[in-house]
Phi, psi and omega in degrees: 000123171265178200337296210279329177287348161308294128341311195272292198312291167323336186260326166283334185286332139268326193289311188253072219282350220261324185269127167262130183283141180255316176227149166217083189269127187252111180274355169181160184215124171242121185229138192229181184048208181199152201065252170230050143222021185276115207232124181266151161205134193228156177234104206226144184243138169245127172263134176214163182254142169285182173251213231006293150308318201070040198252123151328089202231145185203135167211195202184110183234125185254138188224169202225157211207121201223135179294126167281167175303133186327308213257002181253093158045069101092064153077006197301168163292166161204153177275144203219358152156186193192135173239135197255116203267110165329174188252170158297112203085002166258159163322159192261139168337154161244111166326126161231138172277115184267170168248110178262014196264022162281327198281172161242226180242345156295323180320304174307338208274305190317131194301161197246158214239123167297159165220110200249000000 
């Protein structure tokens, strides 16, 4: 199986328990150094339906990607982080609001509790 269909499969499979993935499309690809210090970004719109709802979700994540070790399953990649973009045209994230009026300015200021 290659990579990205590994990748695809690991994502429906885990990530998203609640979403069936629909597209998962690779909008650029980078790659700098060589061998297994060779480090990738790849950029993907995942289109996906919740199953409940039936609702559309679409996002766009650029992700960084680093060659494992020779003796780790022959060089695979392993994902090493990602920053995730609204797509163009979707509704904006929905903002949740914490309640902070519990902390005080002592709380920031106070020494942290040892266990001796």
């Amino acid at each position: 199986m290659a990579d990205i269909d590994h990748w695809r499969k690991t994502i429906e499979t885990n990530c998203y328990d609640n979403f069936e993935l629909k597209k998962c499309e690779i909008l650029s690809e980078e790659y700098e150094g060589e061998g297994l210090e060779e480090v990738a970004t790849v950029k993907f719109k995942a289109t996906m339906t919740q199953i409940d709802s039936r609702e559309k979700v679409a996002f766009e994540e650029t992700s960084t990607f680093k060659r494992a070790g020779k003796h780790i399953r022959r060089g695979a990649w392993l994902y090493l982080s990602g920053e995730i973009e609204p797509v163009e045209g979707a509704p904006p994230p929905i903002e949740i609001e914490t309640d902070d009026s519990q902390s005080t300015e002592s709380d920031a200021d106070s020494e942290p509790i040892s266990k001796e």
